[in-house]
C-alpha positions in Angstrom: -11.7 35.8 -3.4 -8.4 35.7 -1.2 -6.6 38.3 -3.5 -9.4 40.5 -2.9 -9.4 40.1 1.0 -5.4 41.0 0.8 -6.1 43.8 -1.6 -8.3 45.3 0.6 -6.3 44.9 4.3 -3.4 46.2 1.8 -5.5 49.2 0.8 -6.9 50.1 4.3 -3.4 49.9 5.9 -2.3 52.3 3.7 -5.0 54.6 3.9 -4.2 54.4 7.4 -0.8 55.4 7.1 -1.7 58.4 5.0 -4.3 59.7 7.4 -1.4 59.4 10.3 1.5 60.7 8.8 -0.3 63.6 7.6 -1.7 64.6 11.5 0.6 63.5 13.2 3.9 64.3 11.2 3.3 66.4 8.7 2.6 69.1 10.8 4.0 72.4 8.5 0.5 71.7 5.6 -2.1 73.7 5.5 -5.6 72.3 7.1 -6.9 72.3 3.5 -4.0 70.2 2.1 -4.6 67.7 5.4 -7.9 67.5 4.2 -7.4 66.9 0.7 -4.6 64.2 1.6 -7.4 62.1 4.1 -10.3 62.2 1.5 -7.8 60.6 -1.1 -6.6 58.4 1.1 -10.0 57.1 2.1 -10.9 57.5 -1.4 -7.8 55.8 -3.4 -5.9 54.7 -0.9 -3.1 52.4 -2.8 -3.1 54.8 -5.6 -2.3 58.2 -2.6 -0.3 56.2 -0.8 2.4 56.3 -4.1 2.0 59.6 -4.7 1.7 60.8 -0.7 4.8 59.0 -0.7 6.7 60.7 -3.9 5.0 64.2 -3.7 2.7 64.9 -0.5 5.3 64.8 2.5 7.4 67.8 0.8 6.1 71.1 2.7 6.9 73.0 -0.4 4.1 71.5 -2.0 0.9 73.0 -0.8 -2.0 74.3 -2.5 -3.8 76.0 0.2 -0.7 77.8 1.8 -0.1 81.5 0.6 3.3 82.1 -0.9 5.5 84.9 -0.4 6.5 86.7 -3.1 
């Protein structure tokens, strides 16, 4: 019952820090890659929170943004 409680205030703290770094820092993404960040940070919030960390906060990474070729 207590694991659960700290499993959850784990998981909501770090949906919240997804959600903030992406609007408030990560200001080079495309709105549909700021988008797709928050819903998977509400969504799987320990789990995005790994790979925002690894993968998400490189610019170069963005699925909605049109390359030059």
């Amino acid at each position: 019952m207590v694991f659960g409680g700290i499993l959850g205030i784990v998981a909501l703290i770090c949906a919240i820090w997804v959600i903030y770094d992406v609007i408030v820092n990560n200001k080079r993404l495309s709105d549909g890659m700021k988008v797709l960040w928050i819903i998977l940070a509400v969504i799987f919030s320990i789990i995005t929170v790994v790979i925002y960390y690894l993968v998400g906060r490189n610019q170069n990474i963005d699925l909605f943004k049109k390359h030059r070729r």
